[in-house]
Z-matrix of the N, CA and C atoms (Angstrom, degrees):
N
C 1 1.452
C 2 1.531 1 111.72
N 3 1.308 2 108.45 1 -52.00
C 4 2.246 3 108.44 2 167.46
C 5 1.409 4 104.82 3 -54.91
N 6 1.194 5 139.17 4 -15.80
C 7 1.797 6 123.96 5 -176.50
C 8 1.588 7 69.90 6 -90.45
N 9 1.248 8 155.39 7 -97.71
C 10 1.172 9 152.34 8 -114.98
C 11 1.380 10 113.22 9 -65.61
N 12 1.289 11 114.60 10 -44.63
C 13 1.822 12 122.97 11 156.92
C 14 1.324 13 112.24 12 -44.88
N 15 1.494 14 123.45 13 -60.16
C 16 1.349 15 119.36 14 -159.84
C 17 1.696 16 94.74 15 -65.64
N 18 0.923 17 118.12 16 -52.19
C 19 1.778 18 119.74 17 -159.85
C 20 1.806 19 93.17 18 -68.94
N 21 1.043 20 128.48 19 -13.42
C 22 1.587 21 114.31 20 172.69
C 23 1.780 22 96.42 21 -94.87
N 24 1.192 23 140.01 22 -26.56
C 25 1.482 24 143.81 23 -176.66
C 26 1.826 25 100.42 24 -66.69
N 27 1.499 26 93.17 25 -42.75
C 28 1.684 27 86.98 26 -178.63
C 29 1.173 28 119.09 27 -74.23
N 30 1.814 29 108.85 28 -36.36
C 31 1.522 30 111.18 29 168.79
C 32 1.182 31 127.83 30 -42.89
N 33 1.280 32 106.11 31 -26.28
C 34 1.651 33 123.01 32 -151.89
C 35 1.935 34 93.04 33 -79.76
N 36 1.137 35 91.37 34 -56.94
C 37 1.621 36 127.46 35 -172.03
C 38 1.834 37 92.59 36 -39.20
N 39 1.760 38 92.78 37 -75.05
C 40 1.507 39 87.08 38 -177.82
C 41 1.311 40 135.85 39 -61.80
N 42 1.480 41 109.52 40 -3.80
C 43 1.486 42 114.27 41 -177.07
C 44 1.522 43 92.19 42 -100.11
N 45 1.115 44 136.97 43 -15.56
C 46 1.578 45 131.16 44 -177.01
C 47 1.977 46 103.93 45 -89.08
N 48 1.367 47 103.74 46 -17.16
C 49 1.263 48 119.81 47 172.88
C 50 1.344 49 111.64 48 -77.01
N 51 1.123 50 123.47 49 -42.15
C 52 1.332 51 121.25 50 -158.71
C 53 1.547 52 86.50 51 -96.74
N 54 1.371 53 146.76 52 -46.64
C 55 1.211 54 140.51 53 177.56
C 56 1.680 55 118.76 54 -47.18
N 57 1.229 56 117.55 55 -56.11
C 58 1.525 57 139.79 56 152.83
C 59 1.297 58 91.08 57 -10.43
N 60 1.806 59 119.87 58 -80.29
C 61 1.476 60 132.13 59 -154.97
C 62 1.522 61 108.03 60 -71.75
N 63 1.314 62 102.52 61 -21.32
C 64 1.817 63 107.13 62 -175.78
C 65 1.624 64 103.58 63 -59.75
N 66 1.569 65 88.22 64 -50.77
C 67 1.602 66 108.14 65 -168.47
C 68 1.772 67 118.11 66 -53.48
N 69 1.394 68 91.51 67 -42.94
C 70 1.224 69 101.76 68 -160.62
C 71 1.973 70 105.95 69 -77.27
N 72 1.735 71 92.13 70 -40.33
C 73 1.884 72 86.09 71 -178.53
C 74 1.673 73 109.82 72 -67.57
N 75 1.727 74 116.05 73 -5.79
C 76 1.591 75 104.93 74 177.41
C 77 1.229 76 107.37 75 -64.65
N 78 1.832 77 104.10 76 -37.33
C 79 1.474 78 100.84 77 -124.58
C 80 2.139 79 82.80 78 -77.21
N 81 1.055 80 101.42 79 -20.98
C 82 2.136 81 112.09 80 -166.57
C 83 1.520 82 83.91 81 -65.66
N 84 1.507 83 140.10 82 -51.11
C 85 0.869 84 143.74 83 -147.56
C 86 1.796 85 96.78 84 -78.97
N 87 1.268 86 114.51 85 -40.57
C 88 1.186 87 107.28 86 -169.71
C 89 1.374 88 117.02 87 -70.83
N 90 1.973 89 113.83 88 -36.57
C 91 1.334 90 120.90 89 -153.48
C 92 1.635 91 83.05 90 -81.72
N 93 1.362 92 134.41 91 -26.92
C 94 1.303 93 144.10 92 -178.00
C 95 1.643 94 107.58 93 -39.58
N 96 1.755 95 109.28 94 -57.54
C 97 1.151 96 148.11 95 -154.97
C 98 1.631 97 90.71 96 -72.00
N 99 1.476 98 135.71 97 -53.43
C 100 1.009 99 153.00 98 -126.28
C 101 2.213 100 93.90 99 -117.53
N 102 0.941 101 104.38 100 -48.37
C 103 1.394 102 111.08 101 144.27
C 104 1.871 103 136.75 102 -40.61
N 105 0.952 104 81.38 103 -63.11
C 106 1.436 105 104.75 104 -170.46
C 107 1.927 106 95.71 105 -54.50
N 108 1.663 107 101.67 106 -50.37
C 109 1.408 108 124.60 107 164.57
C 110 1.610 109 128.52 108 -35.98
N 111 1.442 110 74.50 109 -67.82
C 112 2.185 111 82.80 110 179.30
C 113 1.724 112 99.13 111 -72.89
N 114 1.447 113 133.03 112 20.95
C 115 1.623 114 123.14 113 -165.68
C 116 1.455 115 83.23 114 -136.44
N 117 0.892 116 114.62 115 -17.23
C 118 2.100 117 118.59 116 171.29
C 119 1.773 118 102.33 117 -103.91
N 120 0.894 119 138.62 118 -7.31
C 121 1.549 120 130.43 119 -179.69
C 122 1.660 121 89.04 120 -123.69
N 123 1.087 122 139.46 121 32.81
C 124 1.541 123 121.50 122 166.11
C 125 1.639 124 95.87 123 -139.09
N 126 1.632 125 110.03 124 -25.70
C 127 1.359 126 118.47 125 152.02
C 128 2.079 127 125.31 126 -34.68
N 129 1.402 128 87.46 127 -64.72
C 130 1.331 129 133.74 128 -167.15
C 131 2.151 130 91.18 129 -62.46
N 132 1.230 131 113.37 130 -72.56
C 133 1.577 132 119.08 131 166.57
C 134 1.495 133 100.58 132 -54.47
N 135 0.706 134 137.62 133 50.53
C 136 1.894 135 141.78 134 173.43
C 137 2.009 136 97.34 135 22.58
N 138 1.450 137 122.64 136 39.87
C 139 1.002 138 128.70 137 167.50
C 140 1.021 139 122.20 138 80.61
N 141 1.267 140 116.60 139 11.02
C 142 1.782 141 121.00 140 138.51
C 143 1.380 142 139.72 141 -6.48
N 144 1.085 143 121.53 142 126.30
C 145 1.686 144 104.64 143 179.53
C 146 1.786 145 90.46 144 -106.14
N 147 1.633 146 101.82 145 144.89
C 148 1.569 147 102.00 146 -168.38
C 149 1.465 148 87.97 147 -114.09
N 150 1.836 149 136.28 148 166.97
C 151 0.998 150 142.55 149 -100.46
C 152 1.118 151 75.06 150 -135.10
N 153 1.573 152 147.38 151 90.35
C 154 2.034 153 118.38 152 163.17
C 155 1.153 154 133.50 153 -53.90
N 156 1.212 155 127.04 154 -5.33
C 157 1.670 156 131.70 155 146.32
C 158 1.693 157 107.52 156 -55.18
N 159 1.740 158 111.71 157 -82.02
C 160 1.022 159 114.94 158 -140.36
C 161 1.877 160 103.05 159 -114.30
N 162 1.164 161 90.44 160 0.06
C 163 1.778 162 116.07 161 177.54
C 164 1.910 163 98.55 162 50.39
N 165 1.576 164 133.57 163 24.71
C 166 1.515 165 134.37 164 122.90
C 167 1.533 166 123.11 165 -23.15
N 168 1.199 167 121.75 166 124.87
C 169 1.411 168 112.92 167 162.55
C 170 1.123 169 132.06 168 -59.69
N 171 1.428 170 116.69 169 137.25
C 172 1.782 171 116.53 170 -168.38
C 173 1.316 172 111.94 171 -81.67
N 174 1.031 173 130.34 172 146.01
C 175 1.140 174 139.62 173 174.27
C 176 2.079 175 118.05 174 -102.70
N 177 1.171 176 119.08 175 124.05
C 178 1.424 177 118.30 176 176.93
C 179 1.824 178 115.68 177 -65.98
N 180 1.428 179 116.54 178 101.08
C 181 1.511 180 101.15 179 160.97
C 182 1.415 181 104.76 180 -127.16
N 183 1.214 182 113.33 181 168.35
C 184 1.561 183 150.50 182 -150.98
C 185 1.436 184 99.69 183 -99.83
N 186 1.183 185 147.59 184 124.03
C 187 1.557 186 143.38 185 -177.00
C 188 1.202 187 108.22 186 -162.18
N 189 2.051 188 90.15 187 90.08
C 190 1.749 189 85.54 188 177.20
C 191 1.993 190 109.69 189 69.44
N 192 1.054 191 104.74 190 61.45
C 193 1.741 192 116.42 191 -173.38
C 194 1.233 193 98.77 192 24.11
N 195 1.404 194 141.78 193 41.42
C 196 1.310 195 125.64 194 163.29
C 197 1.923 196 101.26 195 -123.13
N 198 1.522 197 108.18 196 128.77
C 199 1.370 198 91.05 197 167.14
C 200 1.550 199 132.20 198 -109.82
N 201 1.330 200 122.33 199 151.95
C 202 1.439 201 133.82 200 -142.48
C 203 1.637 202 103.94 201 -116.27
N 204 1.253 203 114.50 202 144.56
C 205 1.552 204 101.16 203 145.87
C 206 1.429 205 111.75 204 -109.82
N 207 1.309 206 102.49 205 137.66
C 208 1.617 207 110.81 206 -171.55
C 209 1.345 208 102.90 207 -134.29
N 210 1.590 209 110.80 208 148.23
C 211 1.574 210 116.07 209 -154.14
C 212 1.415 211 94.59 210 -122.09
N 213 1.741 212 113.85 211 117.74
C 214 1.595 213 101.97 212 -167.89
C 215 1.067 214 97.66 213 -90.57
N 216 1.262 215 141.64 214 38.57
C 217 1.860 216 128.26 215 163.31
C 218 1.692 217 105.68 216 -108.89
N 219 1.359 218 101.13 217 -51.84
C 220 1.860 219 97.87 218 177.14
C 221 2.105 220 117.45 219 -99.32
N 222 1.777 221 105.13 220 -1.27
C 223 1.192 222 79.60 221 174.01
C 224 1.597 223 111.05 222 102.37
N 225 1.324 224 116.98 223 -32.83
C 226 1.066 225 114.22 224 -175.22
C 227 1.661 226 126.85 225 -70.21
N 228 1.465 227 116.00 226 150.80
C 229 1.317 228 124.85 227 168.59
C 230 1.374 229 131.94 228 -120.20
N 231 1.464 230 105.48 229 125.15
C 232 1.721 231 107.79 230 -160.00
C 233 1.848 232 94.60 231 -138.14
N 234 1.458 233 78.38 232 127.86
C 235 1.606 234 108.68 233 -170.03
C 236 1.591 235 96.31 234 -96.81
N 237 1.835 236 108.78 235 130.29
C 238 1.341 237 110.42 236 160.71
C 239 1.678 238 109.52 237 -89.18
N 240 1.715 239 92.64 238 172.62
C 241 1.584 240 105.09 239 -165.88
C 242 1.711 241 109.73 240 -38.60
N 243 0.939 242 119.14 241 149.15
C 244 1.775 243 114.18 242 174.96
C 245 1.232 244 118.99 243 94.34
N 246 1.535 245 111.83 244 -45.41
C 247 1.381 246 123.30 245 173.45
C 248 1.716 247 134.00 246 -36.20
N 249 1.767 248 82.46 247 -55.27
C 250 1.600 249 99.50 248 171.05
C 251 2.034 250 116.91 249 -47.57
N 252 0.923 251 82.69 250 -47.41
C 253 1.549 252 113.73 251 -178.29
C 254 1.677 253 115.65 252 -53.80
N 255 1.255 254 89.46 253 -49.01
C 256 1.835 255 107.59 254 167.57
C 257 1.830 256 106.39 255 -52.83
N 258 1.742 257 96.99 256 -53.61
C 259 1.543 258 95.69 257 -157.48
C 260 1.914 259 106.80 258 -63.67
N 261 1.636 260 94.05 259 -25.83
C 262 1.379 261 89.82 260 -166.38
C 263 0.977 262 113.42 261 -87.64
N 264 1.547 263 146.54 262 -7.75
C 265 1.296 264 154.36 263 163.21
C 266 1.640 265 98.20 264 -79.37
N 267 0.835 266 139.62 265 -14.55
C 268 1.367 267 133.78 266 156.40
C 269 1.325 268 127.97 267 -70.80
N 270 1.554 269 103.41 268 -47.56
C 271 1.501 270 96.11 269 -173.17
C 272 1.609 271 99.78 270 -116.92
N 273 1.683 272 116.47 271 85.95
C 274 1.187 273 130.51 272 -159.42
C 275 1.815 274 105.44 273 -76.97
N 276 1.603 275 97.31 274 -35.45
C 277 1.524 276 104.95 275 178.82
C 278 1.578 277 117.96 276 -102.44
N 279 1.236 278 107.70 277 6.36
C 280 1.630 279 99.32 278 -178.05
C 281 1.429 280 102.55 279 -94.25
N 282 1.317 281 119.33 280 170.36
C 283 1.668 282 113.19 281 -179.34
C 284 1.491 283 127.70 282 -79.30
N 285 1.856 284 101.92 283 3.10
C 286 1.348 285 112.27 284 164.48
C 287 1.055 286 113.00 285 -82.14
N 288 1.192 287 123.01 286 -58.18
C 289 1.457 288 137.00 287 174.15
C 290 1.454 289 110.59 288 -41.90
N 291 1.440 290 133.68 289 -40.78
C 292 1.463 291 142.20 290 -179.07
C 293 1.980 292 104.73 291 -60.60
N 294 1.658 293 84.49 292 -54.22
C 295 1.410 294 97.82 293 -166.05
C 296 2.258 295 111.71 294 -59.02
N 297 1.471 296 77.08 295 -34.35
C 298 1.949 297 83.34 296 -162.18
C 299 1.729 298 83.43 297 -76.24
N 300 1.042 299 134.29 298 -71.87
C 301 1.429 300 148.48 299 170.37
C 302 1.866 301 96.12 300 -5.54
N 303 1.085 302 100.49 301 -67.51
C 304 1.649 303 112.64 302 -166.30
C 305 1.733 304 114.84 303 -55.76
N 306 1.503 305 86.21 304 -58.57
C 307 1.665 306 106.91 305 173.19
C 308 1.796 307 113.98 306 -52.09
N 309 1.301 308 74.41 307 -62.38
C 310 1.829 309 79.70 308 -158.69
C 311 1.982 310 113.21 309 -100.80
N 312 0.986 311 111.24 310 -6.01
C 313 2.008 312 105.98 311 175.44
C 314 1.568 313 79.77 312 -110.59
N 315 1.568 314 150.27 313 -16.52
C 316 1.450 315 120.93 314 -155.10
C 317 0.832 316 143.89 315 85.84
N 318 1.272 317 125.17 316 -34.26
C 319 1.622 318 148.26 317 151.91
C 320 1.634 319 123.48 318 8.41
């Protein structure tokens, strides 16, 4: 009866294995799909960056030599890669600067 358990435990195993892998090549395939998307609709806006709040076009401003995209309908501010990085090496003693510093370089 234990050889007969174990060989259904492994079955089990490999079918939870092979499901795992099912799952996982959709899910690459999908975010792929979804990519491919936001690189054809920012195409499409002559290369626009659109607002993920309020999906408005962003606009580029300058704040303090750092530049921003800022969305003039909701207000919002969205930092490209590096940016973050800028603010927090700047403001080494303020509690932003502590916080981004801490979080995100490790410090």
């Amino acid at each position: 009866m234990d050889e007969k358990d174990r060989f259904g435990d492994k079955l089990r195993d490999k079918q939870k294995g092979q499901e795992d892998e099912y799952f996982a090549r959709r899910d690459r395939e999908l975010l792929e799909k979804l990519r491919q998307d936001r690189r054809r609709d920012a195409m499409a806006s002559g290369g626009q960056m659109k607002c993920p709040r309020c999906g408005a076009g962003l606009v580029e401003r300058a704040h303090h030599a750092i530049t921003v995209d800022e969305c003039p309908s909701c207000g919002g501010l969205w930092l490209d890669k590096g940016e973050l990085e800028q603010v927090a090496t700047r403001e080494e003693e303020g509690w932003v600067g502590r916080l981004l510093r801490d979080r995100l370089l490790g410090t």
